[in-house]
Each structure stands twice: as C-alpha cells, then as structure tokens.
C-alpha positions as CSV (number, residue, x, y, z in Angstrom):
1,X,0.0,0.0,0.0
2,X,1.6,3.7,-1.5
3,X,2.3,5.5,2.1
4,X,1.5,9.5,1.8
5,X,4.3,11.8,1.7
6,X,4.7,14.0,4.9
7,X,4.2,17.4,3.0
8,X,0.8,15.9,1.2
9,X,-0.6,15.1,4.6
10,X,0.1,18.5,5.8
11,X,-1.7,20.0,3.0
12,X,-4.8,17.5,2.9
13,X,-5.1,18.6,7.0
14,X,-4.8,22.0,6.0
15,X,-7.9,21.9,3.0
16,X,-10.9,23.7,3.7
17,X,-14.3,20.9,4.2
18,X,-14.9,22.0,0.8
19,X,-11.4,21.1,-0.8
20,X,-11.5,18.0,0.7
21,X,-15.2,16.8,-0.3
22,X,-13.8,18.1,-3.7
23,X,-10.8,15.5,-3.8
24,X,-12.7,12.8,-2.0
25,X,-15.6,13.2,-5.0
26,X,-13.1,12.6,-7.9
27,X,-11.1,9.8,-5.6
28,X,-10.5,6.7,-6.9
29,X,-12.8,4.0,-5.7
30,X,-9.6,1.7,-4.1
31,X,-8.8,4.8,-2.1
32,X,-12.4,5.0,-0.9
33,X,-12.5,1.5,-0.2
34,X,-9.6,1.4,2.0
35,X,-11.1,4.6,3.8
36,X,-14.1,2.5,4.2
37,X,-12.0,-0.8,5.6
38,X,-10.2,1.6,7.9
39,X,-6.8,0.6,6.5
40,X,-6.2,4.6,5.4
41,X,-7.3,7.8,7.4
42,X,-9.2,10.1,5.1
43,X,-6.4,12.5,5.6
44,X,-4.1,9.9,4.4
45,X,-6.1,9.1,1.7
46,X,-6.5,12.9,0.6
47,X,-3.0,13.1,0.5
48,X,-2.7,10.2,-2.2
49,X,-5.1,11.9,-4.0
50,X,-3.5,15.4,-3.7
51,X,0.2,13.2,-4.7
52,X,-1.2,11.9,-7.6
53,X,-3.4,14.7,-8.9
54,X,0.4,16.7,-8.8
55,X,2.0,14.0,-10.7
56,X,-0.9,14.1,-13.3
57,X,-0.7,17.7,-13.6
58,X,3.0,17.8,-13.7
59,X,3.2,14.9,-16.7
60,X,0.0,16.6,-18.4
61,X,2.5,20.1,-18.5
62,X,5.5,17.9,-19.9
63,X,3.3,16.7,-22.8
64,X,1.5,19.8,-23.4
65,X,5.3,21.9,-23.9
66,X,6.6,18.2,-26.2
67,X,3.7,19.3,-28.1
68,X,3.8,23.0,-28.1
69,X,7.7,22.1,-29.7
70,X,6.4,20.1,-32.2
71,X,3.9,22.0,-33.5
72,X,6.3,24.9,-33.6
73,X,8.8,23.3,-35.7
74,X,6.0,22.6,-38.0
C-alpha cells in the first residue's frame, strides 16, 4: 500500500471541508475502499489523492510543452 508523503498530509489537514469533499468526489474507488475498511485515514487518503493529482498535472504540462515544440517546428 503507497504511504503519503509528509508534505501531502500537511496539505490534505490544511484543506478547507470544501477542498476536501472536492478530492474525496473525484477519488479513486480503491482509495475509498480502504477509507471505508479503515486501512487509510481520510487525511491519508486525501494526500494520495493530492500526490497523484500533482504527478498528473505535472506529466500533463511535460506533454503539453513536447507538443507545443512540435507543432512549432511545424
């Protein structure tokens, strides 16, 4: 099971209610399942979810400037 990182669980305890209903909504459903079989806090789980939405957003922005380079050589 994928531990959070220290500084992710100090932002998920740091989210407004309304953050955190926000990331728990688009959660995956093996994150809500653990949540559910109390093997992850929903702090710790937030934090996964914060973790990974990052890593998304940070490959999504490497794509987007491979292809912004390739369509300017074009």
């Amino acid at each position: 099971m994928r531990e959070p990182d220290k500084e992710y669980l100090e932002r998920a305890a740091n989210l407004s209610v309304e953050d955190s209903e926000r990331l728990l909504s688009r959660m995956r459903t093996k994150l809500v399942r653990r949540i559910d079989d109390k093997k992850l806090s929903t702090i710790e789980a937030i934090a996964i979810q914060l973790e990974r939405e990052d890593e998304e957003l940070e490959e999504w922005r490497e794509n987007r400037v491979k292809l912004n380079e390739k369509f300017k050589d074009t």
